[in-house]
C-alpha positions, 0 to 999 in steps of 0.5 A: 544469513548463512549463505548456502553452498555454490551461491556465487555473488551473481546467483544472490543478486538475481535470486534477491532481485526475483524475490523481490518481484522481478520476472525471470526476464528481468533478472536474466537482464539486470544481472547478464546471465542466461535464462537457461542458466537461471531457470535451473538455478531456481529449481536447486535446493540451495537456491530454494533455500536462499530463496526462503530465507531472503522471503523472511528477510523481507517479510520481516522488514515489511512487517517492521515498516508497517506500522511507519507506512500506516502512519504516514497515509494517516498523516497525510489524511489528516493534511491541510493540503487537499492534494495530499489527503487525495494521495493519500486515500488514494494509496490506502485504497489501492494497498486495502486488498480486503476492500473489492471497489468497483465504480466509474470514478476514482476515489480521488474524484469522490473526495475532491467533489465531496470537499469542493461539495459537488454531485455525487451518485445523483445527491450533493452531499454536505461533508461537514454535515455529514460529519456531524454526531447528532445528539452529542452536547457540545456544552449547551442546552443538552437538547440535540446540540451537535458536535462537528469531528 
């Protein structure tokens, strides 16, 4: 990355440091400077700049990293451990922005009462049947068998 003009080493870390989410607060603090100082940096154009280009940087590595994330949530769903499967949907249901969930309890405890074949919203649900394909032939007869997934 070019480095523009009048960015000294101190401007690049509390301009980094914001860009990755820090609050102006934080910054001023991480790095010792003034949160005067810093609030006209932010405004100048080649810290706008700087600003852009870390934004790409770190668009590019998320990008780069997603396929590595969703693959280990999808690891640890499949996990024997049952604590680490709740992790992990959990995790996924919090990163999941498109999903708007609202209920009383967290996904972690639907999950542990629907493998541990607790109460759940007033009905006992059975998973492994749930988790049955009706009307697939595992082989047999052909005649409605069913085939656990």
């Amino acid at each position: 990355m070019k480095i523009p003009v009048g960015l000294t080493p101190k401007n690049r870390q509390a301009l980094r440091l914001y860009a990755t989410g820090m609050t102006r607060d934080e910054v001023v603090e991480a790095v010792g400077i003034k949160k005067g100082s810093f609030e006209i940096m932010v405004t100048q154009p080649w810290a706008q700049e700087y600003l852009r280009k870390v934004y790409e940087e770190l668009d590019q590595e998320f990008q780069y990293l997603y396929k590595e994330v969703i693959d280990t949530i999808r690891d640890g769903l499949g996990h024997p451990d049952h604590q680490i499967k709740l992790a992990a949907a959990s995790l996924w249901l919090r990163t999941n922005k498109q999903q708007k969930v609202s209920l009383e309890i967290t996904a972690e405890d639907v999950i542990a009462k629907l493998l541990n074949r607790e109460e759940v919203s007033g009905q006992i649900v059975d998973l492994p049947k749930l988790l049955t394909r009706e009307g697939e032939t595992t082989g047999g007869n052909g005649e409605g068998d069913t085939e656990t997934i």
